[in-house]
Backbone as JSON, one array per atom type, in Angstrom:
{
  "sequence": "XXXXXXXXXXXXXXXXXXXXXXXXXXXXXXXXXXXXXXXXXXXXXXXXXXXXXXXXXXXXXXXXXXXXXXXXXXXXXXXXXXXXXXXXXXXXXXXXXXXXXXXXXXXXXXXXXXXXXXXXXXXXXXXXXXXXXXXXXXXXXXXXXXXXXXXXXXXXXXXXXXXXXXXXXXXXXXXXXXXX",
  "N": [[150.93, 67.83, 222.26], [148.26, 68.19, 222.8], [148.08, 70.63, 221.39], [147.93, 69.85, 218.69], [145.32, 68.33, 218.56], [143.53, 69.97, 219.29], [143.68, 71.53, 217.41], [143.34, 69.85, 214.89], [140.95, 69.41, 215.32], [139.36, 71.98, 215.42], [139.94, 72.26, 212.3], [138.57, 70.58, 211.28], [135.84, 71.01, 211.78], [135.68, 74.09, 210.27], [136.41, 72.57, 208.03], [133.88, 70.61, 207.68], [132.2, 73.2, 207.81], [132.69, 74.21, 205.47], [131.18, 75.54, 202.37], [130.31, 73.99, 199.45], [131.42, 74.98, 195.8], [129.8, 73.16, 192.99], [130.76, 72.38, 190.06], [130.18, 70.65, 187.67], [132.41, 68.84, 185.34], [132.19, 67.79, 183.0], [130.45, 69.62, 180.18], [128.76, 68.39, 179.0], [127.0, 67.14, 180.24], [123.78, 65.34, 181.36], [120.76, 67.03, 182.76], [119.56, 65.84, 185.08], [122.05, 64.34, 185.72], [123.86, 66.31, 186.59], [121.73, 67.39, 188.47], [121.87, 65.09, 190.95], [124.81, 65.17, 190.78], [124.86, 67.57, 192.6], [123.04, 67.15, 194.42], [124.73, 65.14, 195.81], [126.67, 66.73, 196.64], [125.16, 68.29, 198.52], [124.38, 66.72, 200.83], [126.64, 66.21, 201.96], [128.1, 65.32, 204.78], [126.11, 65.15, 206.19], [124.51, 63.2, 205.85], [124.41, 59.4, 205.45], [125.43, 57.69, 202.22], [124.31, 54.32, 201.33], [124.96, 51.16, 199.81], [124.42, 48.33, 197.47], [126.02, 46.25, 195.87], [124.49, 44.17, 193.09], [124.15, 41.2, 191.47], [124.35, 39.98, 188.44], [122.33, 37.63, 187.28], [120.9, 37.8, 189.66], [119.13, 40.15, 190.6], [118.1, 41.74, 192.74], [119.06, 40.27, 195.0], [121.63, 40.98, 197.16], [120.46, 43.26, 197.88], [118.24, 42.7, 198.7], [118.88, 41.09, 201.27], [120.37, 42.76, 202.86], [118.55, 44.27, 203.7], [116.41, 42.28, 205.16], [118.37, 41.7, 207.67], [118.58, 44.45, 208.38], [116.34, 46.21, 207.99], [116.63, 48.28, 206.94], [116.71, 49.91, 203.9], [119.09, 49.97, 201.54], [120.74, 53.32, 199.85], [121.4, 53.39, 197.16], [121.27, 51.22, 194.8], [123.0, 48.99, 192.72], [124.53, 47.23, 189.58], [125.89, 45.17, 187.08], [127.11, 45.6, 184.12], [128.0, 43.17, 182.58], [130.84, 42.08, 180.37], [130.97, 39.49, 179.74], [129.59, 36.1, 178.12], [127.4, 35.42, 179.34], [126.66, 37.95, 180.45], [126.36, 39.76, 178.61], [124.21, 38.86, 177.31], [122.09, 39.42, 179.88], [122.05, 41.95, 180.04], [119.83, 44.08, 179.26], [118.07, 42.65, 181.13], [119.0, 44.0, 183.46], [119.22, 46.5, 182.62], [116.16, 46.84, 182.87], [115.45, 46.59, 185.55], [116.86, 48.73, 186.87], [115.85, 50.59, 186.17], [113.3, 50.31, 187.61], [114.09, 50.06, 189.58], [115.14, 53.01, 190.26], [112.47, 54.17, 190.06], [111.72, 53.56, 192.2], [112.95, 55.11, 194.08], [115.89, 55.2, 194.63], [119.45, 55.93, 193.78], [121.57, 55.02, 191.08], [123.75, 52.96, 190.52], [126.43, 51.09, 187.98], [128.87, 48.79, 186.69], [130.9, 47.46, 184.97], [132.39, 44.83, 183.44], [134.69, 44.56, 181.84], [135.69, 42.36, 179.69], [139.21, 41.35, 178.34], [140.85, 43.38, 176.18], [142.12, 41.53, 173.83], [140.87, 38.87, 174.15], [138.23, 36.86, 173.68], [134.54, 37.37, 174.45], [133.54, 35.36, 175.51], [134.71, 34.32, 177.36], [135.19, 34.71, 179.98], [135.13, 35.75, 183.68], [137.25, 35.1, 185.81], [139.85, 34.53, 183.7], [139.54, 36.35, 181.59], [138.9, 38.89, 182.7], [139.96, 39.06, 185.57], [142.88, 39.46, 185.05], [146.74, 40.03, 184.75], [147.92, 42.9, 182.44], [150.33, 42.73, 180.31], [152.91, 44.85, 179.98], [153.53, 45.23, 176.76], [151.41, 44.15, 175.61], [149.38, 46.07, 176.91], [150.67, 48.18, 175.62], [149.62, 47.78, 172.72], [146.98, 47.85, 172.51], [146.52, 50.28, 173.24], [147.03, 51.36, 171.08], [146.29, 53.45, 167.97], [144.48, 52.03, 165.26], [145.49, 49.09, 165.66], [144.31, 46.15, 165.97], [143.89, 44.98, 168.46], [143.51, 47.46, 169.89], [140.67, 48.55, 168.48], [139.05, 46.52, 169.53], [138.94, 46.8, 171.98], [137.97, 49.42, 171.92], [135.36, 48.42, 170.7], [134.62, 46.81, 172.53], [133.83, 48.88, 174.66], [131.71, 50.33, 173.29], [129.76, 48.33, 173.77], [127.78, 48.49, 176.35], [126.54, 51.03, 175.33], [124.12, 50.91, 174.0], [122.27, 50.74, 175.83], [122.97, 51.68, 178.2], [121.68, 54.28, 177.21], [119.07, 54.25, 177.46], [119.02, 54.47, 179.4], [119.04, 56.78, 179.84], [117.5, 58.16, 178.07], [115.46, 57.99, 179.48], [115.76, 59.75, 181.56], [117.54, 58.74, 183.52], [120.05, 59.09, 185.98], [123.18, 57.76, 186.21], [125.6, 56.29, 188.53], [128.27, 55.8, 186.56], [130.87, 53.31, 186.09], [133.51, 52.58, 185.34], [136.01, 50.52, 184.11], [136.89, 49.53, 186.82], [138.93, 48.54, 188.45]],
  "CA": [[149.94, 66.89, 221.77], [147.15, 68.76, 223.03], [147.42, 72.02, 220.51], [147.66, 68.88, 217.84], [144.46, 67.87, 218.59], [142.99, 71.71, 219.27], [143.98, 72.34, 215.26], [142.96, 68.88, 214.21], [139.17, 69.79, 215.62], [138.61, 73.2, 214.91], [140.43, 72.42, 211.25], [137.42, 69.18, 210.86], [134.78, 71.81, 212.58], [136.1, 74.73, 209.52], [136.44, 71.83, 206.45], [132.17, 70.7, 207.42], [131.34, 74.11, 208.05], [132.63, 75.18, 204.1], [130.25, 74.96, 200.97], [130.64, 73.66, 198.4], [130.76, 75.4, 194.22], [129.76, 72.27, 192.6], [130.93, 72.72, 188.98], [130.33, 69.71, 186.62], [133.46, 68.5, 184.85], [131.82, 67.54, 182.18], [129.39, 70.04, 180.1], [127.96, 67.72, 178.16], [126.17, 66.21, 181.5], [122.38, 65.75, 181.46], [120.53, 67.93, 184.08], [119.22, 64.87, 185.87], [123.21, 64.13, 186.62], [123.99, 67.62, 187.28], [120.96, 67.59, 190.06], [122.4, 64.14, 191.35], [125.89, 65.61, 191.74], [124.21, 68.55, 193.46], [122.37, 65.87, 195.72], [125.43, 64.09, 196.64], [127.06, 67.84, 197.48], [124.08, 68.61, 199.34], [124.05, 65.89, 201.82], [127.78, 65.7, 202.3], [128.44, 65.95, 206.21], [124.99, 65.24, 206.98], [123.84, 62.02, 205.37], [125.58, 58.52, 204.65], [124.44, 56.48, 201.34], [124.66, 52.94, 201.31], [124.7, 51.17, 198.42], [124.79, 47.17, 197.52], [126.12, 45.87, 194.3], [123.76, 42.9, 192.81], [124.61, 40.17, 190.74], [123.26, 40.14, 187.11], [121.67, 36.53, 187.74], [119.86, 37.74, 191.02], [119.28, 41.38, 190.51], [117.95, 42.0, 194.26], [119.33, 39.25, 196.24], [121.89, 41.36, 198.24], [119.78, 44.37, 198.53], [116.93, 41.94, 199.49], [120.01, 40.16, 202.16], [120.54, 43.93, 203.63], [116.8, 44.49, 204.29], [116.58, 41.09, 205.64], [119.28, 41.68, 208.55], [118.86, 45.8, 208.99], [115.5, 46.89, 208.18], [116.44, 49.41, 206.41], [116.84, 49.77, 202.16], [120.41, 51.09, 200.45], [119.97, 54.0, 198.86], [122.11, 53.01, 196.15], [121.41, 50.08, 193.83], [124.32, 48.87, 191.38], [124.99, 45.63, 189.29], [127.32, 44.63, 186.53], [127.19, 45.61, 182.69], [129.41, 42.75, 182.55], [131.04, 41.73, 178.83], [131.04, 37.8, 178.55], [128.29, 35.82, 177.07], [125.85, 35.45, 180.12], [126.43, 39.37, 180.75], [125.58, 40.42, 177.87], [122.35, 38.39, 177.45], [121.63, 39.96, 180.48], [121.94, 43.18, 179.97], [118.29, 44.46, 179.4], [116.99, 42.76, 182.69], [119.62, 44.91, 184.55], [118.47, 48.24, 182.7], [114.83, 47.03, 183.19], [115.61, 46.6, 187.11], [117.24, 49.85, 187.41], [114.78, 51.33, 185.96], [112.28, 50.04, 188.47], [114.87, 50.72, 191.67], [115.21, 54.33, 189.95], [111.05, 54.48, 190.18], [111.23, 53.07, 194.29], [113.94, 56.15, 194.69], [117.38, 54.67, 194.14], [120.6, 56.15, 192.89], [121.94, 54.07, 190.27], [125.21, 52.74, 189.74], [126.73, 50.62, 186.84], [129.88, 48.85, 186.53], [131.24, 46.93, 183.46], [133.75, 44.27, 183.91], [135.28, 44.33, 180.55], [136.81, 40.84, 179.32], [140.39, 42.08, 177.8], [140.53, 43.54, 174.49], [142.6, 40.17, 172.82], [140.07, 37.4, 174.71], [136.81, 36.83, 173.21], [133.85, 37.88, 175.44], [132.93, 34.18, 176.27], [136.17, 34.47, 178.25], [135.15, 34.54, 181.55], [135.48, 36.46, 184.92], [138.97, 34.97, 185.52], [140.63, 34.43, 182.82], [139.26, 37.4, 180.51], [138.95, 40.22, 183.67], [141.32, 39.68, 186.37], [144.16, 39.16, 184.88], [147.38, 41.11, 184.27], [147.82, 42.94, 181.34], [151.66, 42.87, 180.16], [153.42, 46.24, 179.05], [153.45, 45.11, 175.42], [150.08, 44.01, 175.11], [149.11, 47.24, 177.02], [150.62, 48.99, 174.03], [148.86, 47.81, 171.51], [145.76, 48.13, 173.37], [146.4, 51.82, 173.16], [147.53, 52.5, 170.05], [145.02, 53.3, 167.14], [145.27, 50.88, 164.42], [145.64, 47.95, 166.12], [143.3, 44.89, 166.26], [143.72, 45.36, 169.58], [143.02, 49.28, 170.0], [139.76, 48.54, 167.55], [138.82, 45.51, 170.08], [138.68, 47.8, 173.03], [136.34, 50.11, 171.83], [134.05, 48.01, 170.46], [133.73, 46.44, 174.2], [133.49, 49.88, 175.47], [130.47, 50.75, 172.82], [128.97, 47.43, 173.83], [126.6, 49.01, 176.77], [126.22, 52.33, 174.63], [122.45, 51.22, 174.05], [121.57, 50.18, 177.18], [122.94, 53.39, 179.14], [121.19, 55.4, 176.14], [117.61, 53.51, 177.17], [118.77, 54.81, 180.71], [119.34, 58.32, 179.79], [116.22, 58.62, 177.45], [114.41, 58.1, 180.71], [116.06, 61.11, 182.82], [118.02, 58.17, 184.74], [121.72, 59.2, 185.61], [124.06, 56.49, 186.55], [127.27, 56.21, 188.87], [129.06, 54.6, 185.72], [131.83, 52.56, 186.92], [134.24, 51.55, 183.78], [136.97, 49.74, 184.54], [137.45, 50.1, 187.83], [140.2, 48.24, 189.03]],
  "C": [[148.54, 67.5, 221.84], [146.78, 69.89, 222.09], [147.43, 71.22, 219.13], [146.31, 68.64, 217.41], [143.09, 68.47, 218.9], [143.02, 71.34, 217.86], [143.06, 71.03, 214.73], [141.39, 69.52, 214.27], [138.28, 70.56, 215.18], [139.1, 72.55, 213.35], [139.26, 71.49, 211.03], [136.57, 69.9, 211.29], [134.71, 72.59, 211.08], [135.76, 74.26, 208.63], [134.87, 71.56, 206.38], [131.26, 71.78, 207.03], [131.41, 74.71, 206.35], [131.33, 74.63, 203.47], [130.8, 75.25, 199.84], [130.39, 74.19, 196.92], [131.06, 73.93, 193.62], [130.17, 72.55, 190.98], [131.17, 71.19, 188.18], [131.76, 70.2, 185.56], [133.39, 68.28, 183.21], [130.44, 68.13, 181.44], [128.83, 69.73, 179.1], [126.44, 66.61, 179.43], [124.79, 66.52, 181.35], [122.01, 66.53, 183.02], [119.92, 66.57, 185.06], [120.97, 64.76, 186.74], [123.55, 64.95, 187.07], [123.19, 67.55, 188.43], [121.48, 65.82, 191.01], [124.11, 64.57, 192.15], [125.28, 66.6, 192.88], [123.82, 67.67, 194.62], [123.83, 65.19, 196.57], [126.48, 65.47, 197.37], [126.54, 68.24, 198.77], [124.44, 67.86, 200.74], [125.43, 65.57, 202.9], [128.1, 66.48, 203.69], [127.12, 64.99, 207.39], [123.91, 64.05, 206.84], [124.85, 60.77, 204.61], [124.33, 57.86, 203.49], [125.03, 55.23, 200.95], [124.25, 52.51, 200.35], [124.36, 49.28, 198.4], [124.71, 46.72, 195.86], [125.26, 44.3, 194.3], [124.31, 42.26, 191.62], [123.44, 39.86, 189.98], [122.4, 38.95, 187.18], [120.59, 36.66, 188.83], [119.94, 39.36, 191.0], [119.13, 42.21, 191.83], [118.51, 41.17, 195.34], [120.32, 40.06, 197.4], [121.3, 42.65, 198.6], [118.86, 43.69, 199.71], [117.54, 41.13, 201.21], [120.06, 42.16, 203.15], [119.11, 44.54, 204.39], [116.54, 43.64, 205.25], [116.67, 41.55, 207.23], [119.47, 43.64, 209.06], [117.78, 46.19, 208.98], [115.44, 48.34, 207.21], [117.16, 49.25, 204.1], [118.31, 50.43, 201.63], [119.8, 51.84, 199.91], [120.6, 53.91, 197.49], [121.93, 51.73, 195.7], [122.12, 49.86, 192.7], [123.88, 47.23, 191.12], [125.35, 46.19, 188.14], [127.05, 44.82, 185.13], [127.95, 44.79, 181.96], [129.44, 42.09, 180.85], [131.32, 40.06, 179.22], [129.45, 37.69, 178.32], [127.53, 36.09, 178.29], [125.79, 37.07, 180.42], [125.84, 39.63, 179.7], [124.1, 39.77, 177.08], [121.7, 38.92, 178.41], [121.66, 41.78, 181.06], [120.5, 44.38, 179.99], [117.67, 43.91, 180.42], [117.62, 43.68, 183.61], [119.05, 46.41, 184.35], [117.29, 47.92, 183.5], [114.81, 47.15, 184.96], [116.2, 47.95, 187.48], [116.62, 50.67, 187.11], [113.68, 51.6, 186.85], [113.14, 50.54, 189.56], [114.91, 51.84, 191.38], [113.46, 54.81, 190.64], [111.11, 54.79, 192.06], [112.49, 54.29, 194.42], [115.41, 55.76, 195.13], [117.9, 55.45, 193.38], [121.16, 54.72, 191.93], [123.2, 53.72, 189.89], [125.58, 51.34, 188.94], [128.14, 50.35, 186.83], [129.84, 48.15, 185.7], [132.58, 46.35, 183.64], [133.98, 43.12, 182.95], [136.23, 43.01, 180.39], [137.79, 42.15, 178.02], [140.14, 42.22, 176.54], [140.92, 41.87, 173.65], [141.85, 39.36, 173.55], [138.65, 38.21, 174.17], [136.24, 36.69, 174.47], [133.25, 36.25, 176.38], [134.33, 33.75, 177.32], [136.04, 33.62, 179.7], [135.7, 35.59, 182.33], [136.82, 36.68, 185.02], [139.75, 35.0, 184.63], [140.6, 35.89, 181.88], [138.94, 38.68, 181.29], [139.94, 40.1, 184.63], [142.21, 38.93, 186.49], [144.74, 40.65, 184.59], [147.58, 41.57, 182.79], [149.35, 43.4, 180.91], [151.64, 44.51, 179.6], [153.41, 46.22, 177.42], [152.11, 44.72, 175.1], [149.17, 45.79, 175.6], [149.1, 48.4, 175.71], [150.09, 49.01, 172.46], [147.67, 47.76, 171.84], [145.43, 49.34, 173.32], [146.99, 52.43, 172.02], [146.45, 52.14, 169.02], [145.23, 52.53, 166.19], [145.39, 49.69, 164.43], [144.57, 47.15, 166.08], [142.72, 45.03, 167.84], [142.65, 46.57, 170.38], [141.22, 48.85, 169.33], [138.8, 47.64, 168.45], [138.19, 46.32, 171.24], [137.48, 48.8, 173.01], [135.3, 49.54, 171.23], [133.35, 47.34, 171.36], [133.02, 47.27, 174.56], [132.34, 50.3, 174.91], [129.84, 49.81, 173.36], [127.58, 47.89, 175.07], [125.99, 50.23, 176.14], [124.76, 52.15, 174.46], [121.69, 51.06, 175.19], [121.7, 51.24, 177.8], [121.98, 53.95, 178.31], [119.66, 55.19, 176.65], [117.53, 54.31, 179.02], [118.04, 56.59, 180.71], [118.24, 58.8, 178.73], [115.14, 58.95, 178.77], [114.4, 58.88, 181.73], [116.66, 59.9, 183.92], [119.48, 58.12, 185.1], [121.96, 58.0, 186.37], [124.99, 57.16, 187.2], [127.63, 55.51, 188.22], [130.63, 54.33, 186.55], [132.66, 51.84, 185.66], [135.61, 51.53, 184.4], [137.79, 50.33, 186.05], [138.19, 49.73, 189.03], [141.33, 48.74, 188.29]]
}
């Protein structure tokens, strides 16, 4: 048990002590996200970042709830690109707010919590996001052609101007698409 827990130590001593070749995945990436991954390479070992997702209705309330009760600021600010109707009316106060938490020195993250391709966007949370999505509807969901298939990406374009208003401004995002 003891040369277990020798190996375990030095082997977690060895894995901190490497560095990291950061190589974007994607070389279409702006250099803002490129120096962002870099940043989150950088720090790894030696710095935690806390984050707090906000609710498109109250854009600060749980950042402002973490300040409150710690004193101290997340360095991560997120909220919700979300597709029914009140999301996407509110879509431009969320850029404009991340824009501003970008200014005060915030990472930015972005999630999008797509109502299903076949339900219209006035759906709702429940009913039109977390639900299951059968194997046969799945498939026509993914095949091109479909009502379906055609449905899907025109959700998925639906923030396309809003990120674009981000990324004019040198502001990368942790995008977050469908991420359950």
């Amino acid at each position: 048990m003891k040369t277990f827990f020798t190996i375990a130590i030095l082997s977690a001593f060895l894995f901190s002590a490497c560095t990291y070749s950061v190589e974007n995945v994607n070389s279409n990436a702006t250099k803002e996200a490129k120096e962002l991954l870099n940043y989150i390479y950088e720090i790894q070992g030696k710095e935690v970042l806390s984050g707090q997702h906000n609710y498109m209705h109250e854009l600060t309330r749980s950042q402002d709830s973490v300040v409150k009760y710690t004193n101290r600021l997340p360095k991560i600010w997120g909220a919700d690109m979300a597709n029914s109707k009140v999301g996407v009316d509110l879509r431009q106060k969320v850029v404009d707010e991340a824009k501003r938490q970008f200014k005060r020195g915030h990472i930015i993250t972005l999630m999008y919590h797509m109502v299903r391709p076949m339900m219209h966007d006035s759906t709702g949370y429940f009913p039109g996001v977390k639900v299951m999505v059968t194997d046969e509807e799945w498939e026509r969901i993914t095949t091109p052609g479909t009502w379906e298939y055609d449905s899907l990406i025109s959700k998925i374009d639906g923030p396309v101007p809003y990120l674009k208003q981000l990324q004019k401004e040198g502001i990368p995002i942790l995008w977050r698409l469908f991420m359950r």
